[in-house]
C-alpha positions in Angstrom: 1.6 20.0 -2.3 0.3 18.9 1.2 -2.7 16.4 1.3 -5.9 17.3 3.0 -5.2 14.4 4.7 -1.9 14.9 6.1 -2.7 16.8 9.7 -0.8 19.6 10.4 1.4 18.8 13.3 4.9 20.1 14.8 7.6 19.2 17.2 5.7 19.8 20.4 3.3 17.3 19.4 5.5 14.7 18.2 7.0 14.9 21.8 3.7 14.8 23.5 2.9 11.4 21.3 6.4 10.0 21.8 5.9 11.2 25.7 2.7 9.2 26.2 3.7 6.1 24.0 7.3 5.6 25.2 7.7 7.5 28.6 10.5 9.1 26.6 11.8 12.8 25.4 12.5 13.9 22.1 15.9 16.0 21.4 14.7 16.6 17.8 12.5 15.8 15.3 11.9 16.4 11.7 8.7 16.1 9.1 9.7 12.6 6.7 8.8 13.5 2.7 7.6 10.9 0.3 4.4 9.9 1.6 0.9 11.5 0.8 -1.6 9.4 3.2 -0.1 10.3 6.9 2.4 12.2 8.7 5.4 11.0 9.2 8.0 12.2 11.4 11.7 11.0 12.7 12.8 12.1 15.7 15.8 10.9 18.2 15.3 10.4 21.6 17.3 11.3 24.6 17.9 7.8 25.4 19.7 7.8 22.0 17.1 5.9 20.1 16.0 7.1 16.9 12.2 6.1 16.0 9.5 7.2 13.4 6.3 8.9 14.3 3.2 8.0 11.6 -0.1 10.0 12.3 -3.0 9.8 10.9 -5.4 12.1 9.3 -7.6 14.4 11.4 -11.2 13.4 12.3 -12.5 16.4 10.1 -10.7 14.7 6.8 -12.9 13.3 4.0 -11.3 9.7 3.1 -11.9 6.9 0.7 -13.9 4.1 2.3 -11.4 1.1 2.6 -9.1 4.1 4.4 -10.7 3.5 7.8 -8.7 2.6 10.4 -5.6 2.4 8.2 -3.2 3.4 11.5 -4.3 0.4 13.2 -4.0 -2.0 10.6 0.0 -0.9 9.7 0.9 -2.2 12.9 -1.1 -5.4 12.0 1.0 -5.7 9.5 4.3 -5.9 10.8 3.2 -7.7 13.7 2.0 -10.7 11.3 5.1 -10.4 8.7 7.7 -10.2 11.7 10.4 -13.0 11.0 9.6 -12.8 7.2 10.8 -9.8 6.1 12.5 -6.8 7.2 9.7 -4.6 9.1 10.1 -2.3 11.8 9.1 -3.1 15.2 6.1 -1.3 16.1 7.6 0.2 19.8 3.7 2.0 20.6 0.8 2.5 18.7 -2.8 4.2 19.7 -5.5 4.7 17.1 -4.3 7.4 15.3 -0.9 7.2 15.8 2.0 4.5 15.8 5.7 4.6 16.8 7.8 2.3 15.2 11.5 2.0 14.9 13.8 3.8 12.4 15.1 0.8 9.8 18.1 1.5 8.2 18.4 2.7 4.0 16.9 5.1 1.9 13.7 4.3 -0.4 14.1 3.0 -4.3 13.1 6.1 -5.4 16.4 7.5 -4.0 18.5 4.3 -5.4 17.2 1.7 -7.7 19.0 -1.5 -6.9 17.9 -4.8 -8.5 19.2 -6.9 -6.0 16.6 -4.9 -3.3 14.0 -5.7 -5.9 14.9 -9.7 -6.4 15.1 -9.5 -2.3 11.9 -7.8 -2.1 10.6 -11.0 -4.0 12.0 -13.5 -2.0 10.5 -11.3 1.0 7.2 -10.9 0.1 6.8 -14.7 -1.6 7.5 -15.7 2.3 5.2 -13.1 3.8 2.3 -14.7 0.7 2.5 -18.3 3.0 -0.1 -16.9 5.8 -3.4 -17.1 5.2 -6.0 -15.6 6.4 -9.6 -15.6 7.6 -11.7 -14.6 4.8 -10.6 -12.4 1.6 -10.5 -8.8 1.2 -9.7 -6.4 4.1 -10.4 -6.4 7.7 -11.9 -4.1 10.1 -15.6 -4.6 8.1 -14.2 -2.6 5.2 -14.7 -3.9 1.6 -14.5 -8.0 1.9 -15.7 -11.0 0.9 -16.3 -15.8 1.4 -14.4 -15.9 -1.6 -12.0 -13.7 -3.5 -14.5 -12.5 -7.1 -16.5 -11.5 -4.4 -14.2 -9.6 -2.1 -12.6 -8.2 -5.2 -15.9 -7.2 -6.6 -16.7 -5.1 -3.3 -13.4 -4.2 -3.5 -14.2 -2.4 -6.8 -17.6 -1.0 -6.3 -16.5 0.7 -2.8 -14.1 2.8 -5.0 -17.1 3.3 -7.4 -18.7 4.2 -4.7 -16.0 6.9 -3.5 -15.9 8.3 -7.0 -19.1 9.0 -7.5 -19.6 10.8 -4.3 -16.4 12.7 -5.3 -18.1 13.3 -8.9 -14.8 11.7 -10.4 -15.4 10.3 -13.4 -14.7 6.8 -14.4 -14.7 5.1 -17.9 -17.5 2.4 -17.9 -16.8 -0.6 -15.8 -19.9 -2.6 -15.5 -19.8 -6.4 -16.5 -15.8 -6.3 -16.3 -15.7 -8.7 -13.6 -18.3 -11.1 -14.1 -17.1 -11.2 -17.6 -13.8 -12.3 -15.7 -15.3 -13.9 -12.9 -14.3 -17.7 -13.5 -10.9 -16.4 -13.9 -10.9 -14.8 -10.6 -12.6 -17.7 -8.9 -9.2 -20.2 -9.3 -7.8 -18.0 -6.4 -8.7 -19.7 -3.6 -6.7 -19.1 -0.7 -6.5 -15.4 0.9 -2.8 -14.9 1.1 -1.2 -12.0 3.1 -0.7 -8.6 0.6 0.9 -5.8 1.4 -0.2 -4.0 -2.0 1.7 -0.9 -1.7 5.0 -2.1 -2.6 6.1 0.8 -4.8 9.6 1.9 -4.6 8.6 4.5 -2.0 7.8 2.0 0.4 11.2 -0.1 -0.2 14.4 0.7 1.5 18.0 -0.3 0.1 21.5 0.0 2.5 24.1 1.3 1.0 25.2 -2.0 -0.6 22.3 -2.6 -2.5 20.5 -5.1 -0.5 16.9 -4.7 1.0 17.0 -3.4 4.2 13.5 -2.6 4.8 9.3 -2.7 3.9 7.5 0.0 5.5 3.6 1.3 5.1 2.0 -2.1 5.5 -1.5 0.0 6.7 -3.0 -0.9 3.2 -3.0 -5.1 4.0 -5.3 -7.4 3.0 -6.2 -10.9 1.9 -6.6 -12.2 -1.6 -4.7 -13.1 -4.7 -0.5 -13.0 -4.3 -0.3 -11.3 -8.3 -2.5 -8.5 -6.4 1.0 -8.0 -4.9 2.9 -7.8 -8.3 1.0 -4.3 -9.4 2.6 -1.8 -7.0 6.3 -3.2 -8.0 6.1 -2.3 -11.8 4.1 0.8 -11.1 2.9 2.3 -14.0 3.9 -0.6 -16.5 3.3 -4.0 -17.0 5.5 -6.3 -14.9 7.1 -9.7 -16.8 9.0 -12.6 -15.4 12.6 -10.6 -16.1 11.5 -8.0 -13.6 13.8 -9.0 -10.1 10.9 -8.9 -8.1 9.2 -11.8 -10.1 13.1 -13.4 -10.7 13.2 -13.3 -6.8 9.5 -14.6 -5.6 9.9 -17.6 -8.2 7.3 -16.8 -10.3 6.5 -16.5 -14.2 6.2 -17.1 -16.8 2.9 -16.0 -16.6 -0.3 -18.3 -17.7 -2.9 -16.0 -20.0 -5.1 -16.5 -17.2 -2.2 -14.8 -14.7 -1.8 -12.2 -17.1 -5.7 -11.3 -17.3 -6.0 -11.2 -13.5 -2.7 -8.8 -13.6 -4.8 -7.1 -15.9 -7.4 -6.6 -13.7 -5.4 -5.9 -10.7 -3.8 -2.8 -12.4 -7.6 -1.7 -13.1 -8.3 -1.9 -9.4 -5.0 0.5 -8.9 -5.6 3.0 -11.2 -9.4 3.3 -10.4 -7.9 3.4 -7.1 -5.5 6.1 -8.0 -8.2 8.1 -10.0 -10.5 8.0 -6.8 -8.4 9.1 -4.3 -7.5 12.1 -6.4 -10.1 14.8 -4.6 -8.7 13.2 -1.0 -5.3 14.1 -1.4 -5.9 17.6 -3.4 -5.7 16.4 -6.7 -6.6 18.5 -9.7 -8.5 16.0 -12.3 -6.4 17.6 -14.9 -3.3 16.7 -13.3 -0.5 15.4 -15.2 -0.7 12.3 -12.7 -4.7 12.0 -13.3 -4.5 12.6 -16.8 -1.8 9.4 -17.2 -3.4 7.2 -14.8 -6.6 7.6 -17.0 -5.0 6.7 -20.2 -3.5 3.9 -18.4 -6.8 3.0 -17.5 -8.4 3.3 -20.7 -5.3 0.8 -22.3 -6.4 -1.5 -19.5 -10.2 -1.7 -19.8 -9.5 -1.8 -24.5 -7.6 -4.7 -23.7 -9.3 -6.9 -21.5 -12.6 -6.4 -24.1 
């Protein structure tokens, strides 16, 4: 199923895009799957190049508040993670739309490999060394001076989203500042990716990592917020390759209640953006992330 928020586009106007951005014609062209946010594309050009296309969702689509100006922020991303691991090189970008090139591979989900994975650690534990400015995201969407406050608007902007999308949520209130002191020994905003599930990773044929794409989703805070994504759906520990490879773990029981809360913050996430992509709330997906959920929230009481 096609997300609302995937626009319907074809080959005529990836060629007008890659026309206007690289001066350049398009011999063909084809619709990437995998992804549920924006539209991807690949197409080769006559100069022999072969680039992706990502554009974003049309002005009329209804998205979740820390989704503005996601298009943008991707090629933030790989512009500040360039040298540290294996991005693509954004080629043209405008606000809706980015051209980037092709990197080489095909996505874990294709090819499980857990020497991309211990890679992916070393990758992303280099990428965690930048700092930035404040914590939270940029562009004046959900932030904050310190990170229990940047994760708490964090948290209530997908409340917020919820509600107005009548999805329901099991009681949060008091979670964080039950947890707050926890929260407050993070005290430098490292870089995140966040979205570092297997979709997002790319293996060569050997095994190795040869690429990170979708970094539109980027923001400042806590590196464990970075260790959710990787273990999607469970809960990770220091045998997973991705912790073996960013030379973390064993976890401290205050690590393992901020984990804790950062696999709330996805699944809310997850349960939120439900209506935005088409979603039934009786979806198999919905039904497990809520159970999930649930587990979560029984735990950390």
């Amino acid at each position: 199923m096609r997300s609302p928020t995937q626009p319907l586009i074809g080959v005529e106007d990836i060629a007008g895009i890659v026309r206007d951005g690289l001066g350049a014609v398009v011999s063909e062209a084809a619709e990437l799957s995998g992804g549920g946010f924006a539209a991807v594309w690949r197409a080769s050009l006559d100069d022999g190049r072969d680039v992706v296309v990502k554009v974003g969702p049309p002005a009329s689509a209804r998205l979740l508040g820390y989704e503005r100006g996601l298009i943008p922020a991707e090629a933030e991303y790989f512009s500040l993670v360039r040298g540290k691991a294996p991005v693509p090189a954004v080629l043209a970008r405008d606000e809706n739309w980015i051209i980037s090139s092709l990197l080489p591979g095909r996505a874990l989900t294709g090819r499980d490999s857990a020497v991309a994975r211990r890679q992916l650690g070393e990758a992303v534990a280099r990428v965690h060394t930048i700092s930035g400015p404040h914590f939270g995201y940029t562009g004046g969407r959900p932030a904050g001076d310190d990170w229990p406050a940047a994760f708490g608007a964090m948290i209530a902007s997908l409340r917020a989203d919820a509600a107005a999308w009548e999805v329901s949520l099991p009681p949060l209130d008091g979670l964080l500042e039950r947890h707050r002191d926890v929260l407050a020994t993070v005290t430098r905003p490292a870089l995140l990716h966040f979205d570092l599930w297997d979709g997002n990773v790319l293996v060569a044929p050997d095994g190795s990592l040869s690429g990170l794409v979708d970094g539109e989703r980027y923001l400042y805070g806590d590196p464990l917020l970075d260790f959710v994504s990787p273990a999607l759906f469970r809960r990770i520990d220091a045998a997973h390759p991705f912790v073996v490879g960013y030379g973390a773990g064993p976890f401290t029981e205050a690590e393992l209640t901020r984990l804790a809360l950062y696999r709330v913050h996805l699944y809310v996430l997850m349960l939120a953006e439900g209506p935005s992509r088409g979603i039934a709330p009786d979806a198999d997906r919905q039904q497990r992330v809520m159970a999930l959920l649930e587990a979560e929230l029984a735990d950390l009481r």
